[in-house]
DOGU-65433 format. One line per 2 residues: their letters; for each residue x, y, z of N, C-alpha, C. Coordinates in nm, 3 decimals. Last residue first. Layout:
BEGIN
a	X Y Z X Y Z X Y Z  ...
***
This chain:
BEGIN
xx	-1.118 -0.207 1.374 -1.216 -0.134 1.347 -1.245 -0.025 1.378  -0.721 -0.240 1.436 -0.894 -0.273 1.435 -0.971 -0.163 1.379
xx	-0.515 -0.353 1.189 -0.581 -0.261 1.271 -0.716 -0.289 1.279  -0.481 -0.564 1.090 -0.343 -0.519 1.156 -0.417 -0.428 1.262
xx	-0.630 -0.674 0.911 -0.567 -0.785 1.066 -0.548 -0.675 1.118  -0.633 -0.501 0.698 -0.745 -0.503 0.769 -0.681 -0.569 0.957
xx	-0.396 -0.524 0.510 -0.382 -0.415 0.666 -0.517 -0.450 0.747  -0.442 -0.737 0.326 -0.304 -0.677 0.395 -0.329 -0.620 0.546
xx	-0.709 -0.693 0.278 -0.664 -0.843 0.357 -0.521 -0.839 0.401  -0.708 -0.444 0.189 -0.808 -0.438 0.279 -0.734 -0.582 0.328
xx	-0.521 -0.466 -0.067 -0.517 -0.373 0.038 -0.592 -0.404 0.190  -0.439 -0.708 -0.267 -0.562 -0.658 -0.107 -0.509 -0.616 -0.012
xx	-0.177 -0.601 -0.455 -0.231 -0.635 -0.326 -0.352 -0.662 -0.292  -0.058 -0.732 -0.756 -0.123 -0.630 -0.705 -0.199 -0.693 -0.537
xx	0.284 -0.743 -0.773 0.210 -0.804 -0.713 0.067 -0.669 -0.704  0.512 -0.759 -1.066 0.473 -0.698 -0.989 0.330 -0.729 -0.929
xx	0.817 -0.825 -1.309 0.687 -0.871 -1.220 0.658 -0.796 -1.109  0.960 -0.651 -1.509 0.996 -0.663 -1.406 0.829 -0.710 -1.357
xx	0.918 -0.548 -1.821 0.981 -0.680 -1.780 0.976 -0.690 -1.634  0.829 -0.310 -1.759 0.896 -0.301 -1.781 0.968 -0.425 -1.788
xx	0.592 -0.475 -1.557 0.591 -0.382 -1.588 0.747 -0.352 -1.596  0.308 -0.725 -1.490 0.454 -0.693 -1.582 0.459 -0.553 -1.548
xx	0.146 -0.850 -1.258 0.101 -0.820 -1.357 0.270 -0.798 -1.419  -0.111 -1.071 -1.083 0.014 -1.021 -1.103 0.022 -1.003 -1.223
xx	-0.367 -1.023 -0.809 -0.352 -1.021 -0.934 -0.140 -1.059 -0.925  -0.376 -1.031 -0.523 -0.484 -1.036 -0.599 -0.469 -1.059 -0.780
xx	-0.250 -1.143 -0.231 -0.237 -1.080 -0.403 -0.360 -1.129 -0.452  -0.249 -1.207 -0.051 -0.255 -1.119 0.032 -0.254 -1.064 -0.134
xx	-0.230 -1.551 -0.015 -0.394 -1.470 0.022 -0.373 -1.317 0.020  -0.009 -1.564 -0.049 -0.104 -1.548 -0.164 -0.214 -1.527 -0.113
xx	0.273 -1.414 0.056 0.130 -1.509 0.081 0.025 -1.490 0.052  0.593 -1.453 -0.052 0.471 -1.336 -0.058 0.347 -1.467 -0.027
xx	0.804 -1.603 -0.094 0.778 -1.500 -0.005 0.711 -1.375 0.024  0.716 -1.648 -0.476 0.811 -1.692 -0.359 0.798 -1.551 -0.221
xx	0.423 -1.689 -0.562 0.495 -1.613 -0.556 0.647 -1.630 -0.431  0.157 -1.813 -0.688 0.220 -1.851 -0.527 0.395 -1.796 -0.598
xx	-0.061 -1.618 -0.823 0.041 -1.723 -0.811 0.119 -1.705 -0.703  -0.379 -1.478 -0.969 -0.254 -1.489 -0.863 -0.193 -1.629 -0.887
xx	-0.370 -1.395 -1.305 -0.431 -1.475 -1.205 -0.310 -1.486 -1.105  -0.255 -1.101 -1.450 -0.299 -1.245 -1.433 -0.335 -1.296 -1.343
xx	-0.283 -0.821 -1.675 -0.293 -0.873 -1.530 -0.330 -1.066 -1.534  -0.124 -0.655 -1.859 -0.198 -0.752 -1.864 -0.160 -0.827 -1.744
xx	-0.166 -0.264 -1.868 -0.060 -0.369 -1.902 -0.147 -0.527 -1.859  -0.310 -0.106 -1.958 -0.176 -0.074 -1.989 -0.077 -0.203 -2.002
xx	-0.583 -0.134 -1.870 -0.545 -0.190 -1.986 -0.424 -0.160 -2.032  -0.560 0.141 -1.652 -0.663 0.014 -1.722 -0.642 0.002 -1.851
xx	-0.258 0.296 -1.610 -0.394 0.319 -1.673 -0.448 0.140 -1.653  -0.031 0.308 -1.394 -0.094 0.211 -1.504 -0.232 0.234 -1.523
xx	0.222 0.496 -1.261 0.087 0.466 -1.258 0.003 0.442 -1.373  0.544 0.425 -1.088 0.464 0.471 -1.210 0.331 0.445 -1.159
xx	0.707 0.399 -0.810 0.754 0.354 -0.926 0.662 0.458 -1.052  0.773 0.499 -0.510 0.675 0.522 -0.600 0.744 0.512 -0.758
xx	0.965 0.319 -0.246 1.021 0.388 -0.391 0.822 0.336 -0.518  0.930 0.215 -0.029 1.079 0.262 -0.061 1.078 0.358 -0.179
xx	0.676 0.295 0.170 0.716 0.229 0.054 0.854 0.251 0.028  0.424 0.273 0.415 0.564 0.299 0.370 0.633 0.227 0.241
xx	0.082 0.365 0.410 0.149 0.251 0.428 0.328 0.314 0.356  -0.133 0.504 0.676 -0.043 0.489 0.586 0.048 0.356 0.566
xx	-0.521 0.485 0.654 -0.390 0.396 0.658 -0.264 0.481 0.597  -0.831 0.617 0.717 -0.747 0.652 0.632 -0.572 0.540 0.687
xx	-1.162 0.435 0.634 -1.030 0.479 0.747 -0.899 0.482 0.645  -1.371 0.594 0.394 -1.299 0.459 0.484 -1.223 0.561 0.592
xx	-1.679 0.796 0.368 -1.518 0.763 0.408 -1.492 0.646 0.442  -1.940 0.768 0.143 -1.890 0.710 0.238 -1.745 0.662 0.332
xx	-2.030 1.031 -0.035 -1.975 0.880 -0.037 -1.906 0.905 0.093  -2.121 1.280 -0.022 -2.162 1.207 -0.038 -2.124 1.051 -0.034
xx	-1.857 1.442 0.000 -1.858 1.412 0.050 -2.028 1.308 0.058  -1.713 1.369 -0.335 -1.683 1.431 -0.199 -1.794 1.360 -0.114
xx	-2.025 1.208 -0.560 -1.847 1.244 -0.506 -1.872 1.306 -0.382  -2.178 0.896 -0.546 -2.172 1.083 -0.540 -2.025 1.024 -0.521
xx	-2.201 0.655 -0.596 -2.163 0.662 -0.687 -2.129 0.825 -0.679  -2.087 0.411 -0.315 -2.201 0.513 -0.344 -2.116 0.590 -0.424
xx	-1.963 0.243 -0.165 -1.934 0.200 -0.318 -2.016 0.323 -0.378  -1.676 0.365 0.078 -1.838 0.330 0.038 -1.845 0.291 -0.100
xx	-1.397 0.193 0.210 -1.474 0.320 0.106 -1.631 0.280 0.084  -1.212 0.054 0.305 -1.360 0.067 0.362 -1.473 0.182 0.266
xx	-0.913 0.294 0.324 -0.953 0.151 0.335 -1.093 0.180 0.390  -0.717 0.464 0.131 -0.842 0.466 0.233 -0.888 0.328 0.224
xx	-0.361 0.498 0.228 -0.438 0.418 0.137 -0.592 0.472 0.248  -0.113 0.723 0.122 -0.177 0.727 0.245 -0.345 0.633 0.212
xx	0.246 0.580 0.187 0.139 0.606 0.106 -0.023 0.583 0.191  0.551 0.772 0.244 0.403 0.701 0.291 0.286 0.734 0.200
xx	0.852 0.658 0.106 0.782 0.761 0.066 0.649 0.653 0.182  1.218 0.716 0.169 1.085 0.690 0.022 0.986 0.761 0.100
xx	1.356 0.795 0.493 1.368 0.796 0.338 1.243 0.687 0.252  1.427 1.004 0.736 1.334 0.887 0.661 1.368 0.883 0.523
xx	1.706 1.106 0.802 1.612 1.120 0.841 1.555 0.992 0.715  1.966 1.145 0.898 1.983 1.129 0.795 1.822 1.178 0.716
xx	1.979 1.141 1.170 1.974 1.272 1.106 1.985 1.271 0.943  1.923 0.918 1.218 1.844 0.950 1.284 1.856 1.123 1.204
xx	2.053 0.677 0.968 2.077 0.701 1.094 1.940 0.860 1.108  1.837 0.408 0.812 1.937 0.501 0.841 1.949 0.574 0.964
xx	1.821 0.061 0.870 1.790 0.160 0.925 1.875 0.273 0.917  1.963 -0.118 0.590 1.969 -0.088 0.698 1.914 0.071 0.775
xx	1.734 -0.180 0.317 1.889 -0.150 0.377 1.842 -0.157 0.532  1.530 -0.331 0.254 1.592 -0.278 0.169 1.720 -0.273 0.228
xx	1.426 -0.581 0.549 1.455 -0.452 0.475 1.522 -0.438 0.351  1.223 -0.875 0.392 1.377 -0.813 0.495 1.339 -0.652 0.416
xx	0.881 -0.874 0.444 1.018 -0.903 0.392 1.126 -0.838 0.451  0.601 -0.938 0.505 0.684 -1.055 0.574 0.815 -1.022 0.455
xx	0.410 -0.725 0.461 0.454 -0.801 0.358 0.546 -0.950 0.433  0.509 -0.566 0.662 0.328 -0.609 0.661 0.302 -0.729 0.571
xx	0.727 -0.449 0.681 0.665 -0.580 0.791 0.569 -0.612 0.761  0.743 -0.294 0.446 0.849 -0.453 0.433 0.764 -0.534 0.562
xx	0.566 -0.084 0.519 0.513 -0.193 0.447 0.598 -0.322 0.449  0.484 -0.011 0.832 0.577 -0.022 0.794 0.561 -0.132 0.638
xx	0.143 0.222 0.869 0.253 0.095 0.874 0.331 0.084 0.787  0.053 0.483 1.048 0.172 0.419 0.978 0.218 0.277 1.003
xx	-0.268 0.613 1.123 -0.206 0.472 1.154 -0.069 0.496 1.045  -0.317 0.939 1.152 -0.282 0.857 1.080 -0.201 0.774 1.112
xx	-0.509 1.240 1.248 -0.392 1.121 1.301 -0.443 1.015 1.202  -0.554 1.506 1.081 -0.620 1.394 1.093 -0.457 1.336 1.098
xx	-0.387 1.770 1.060 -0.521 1.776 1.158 -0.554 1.625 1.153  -0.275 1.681 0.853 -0.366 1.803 0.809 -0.471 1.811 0.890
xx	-0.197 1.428 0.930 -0.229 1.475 0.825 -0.262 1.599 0.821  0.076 1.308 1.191 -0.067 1.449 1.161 -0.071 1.455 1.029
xx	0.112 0.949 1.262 0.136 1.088 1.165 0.025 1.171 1.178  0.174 0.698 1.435 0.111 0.775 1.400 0.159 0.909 1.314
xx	0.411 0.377 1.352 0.321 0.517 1.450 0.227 0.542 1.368  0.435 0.126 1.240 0.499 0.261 1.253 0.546 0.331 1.344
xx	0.340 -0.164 1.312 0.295 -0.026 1.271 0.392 0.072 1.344  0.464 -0.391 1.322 0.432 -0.393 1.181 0.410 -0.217 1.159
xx	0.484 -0.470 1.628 0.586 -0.405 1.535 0.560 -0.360 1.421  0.206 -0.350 1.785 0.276 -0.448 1.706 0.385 -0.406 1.613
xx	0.178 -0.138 2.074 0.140 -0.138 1.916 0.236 -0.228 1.840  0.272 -0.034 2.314 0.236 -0.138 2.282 0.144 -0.216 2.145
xx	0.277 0.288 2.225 0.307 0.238 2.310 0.196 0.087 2.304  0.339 0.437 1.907 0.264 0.410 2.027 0.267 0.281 2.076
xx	0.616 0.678 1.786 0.571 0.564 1.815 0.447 0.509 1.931  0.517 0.912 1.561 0.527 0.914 1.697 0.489 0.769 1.699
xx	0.702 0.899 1.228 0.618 0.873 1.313 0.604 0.917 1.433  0.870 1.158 0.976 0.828 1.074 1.089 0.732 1.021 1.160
xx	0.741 1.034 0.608 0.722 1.154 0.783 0.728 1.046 0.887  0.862 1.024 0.302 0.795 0.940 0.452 0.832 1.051 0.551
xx	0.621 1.209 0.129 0.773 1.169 0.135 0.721 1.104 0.294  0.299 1.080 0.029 0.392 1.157 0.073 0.497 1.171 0.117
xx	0.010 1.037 -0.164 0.157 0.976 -0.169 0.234 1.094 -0.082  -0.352 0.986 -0.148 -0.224 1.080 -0.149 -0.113 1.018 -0.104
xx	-0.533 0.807 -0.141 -0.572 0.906 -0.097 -0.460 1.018 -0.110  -0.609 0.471 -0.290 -0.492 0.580 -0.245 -0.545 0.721 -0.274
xx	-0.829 0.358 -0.385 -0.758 0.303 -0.257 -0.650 0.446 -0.230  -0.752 0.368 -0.716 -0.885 0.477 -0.646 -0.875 0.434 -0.449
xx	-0.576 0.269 -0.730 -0.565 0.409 -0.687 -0.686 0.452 -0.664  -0.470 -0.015 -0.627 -0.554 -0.002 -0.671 -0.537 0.196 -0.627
xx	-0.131 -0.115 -0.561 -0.256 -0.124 -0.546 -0.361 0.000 -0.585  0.184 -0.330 -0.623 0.092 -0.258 -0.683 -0.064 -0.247 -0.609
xx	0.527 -0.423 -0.626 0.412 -0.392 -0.549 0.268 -0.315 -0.607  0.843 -0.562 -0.652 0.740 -0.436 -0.686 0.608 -0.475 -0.648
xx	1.053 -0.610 -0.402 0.921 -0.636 -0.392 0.855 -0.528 -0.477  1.300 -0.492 -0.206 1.309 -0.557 -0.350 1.178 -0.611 -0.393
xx	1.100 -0.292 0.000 1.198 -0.368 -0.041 1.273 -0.383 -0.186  0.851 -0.236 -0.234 0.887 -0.212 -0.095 0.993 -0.356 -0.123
xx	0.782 0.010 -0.476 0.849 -0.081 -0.458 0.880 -0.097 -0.270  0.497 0.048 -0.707 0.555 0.081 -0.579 0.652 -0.029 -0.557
xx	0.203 0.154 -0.908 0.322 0.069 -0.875 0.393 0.097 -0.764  -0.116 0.206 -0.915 -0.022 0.272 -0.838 0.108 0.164 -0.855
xx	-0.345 0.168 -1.131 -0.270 0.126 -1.080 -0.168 0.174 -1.018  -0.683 0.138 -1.262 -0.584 0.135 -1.267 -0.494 0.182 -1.107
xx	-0.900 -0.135 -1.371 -0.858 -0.057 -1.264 -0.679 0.007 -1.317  -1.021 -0.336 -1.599 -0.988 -0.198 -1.593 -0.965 -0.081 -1.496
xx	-0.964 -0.533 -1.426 -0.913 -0.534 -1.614 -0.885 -0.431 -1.589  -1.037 -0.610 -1.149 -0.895 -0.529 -1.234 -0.906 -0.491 -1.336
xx	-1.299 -0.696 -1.176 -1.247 -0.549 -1.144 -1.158 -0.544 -1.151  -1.246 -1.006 -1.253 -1.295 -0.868 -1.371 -1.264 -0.746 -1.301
xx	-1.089 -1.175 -1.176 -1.150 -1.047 -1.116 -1.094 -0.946 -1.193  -0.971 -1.391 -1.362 -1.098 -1.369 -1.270 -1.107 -1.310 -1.240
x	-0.779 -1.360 -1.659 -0.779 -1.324 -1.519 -0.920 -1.334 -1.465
***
């Protein structure tokens, strides 16, 4: 594999859609059942809404749109309420080696998932060089790797969502 920073990164799995999915955990800030959005007004289909973290508003994007795939199912109904899960990625992180608050916040992203699969230590499992992957656009993987027999894409996070939202 070429990017040595995978070998030993480890790994959030995830499934959006039929699509296992994988990105980088030190990128993920916390996993949370999906919360409704407030939709905003002339905002590209791809995003959500917004969400209250704990006092901090949070971009939601929809991951099947960000990815270019069909839904899992069909939109449930309204009292059924959301279903999997938002994952809440920091994008932009400083590389500065302090903790808390010495290092440099990104912007915080959610992204929607159907289904938090496992989490892959460095060196659990053997990452390869991207491949043109049917209905996935390879500028948007960074790696691909196995897990349980089942193939799985690790993302750029940052070349996924960066377009989506501005600065």
């Amino acid at each position: 594999m070429t990017d040595g920073s995978l070998v030993s990164a480890r790994l959030l799995v995830f499934r959006v859609g039929a699509q296992a999915c994988a990105a980088e955990v030190d990128q993920v800030r916390e996993i949370l059942p999906r919360l409704p959005t407030t939709r905003i007004p002339g905002a590209p289909p791809v995003v959500a809404g917004l969400v209250n973290v704990r006092g901090t508003l949070v971009t939601v994007v929809e991951g099947w749109r960000a990815l270019g795939l069909p839904p899992l199912s069909p939109t449930p109904s309204p009292e059924a309420g959301p279903t999997g899960s938002t994952i809440i990625l920091e994008l932009g992180q400083g590389d500065g080696a302090g903790d808390g608050e010495e290092r440099r916040r990104g912007k915080l992203i959610g992204f929607t998932v159907d289904e938090v699969m496992d989490m892959l230590a460095g060196g659990e499992t053997t990452l390869e060089d991207r491949k043109g992957l049917p209905g996935v656009d390879p500028t948007l993987v960074r790696a691909v790797g196995r897990l349980n027999g089942e193939l799985f894409i690790v993302l750029d996070v940052a070349a996924l969502l960066g377009p989506i939202l501005p600065s």
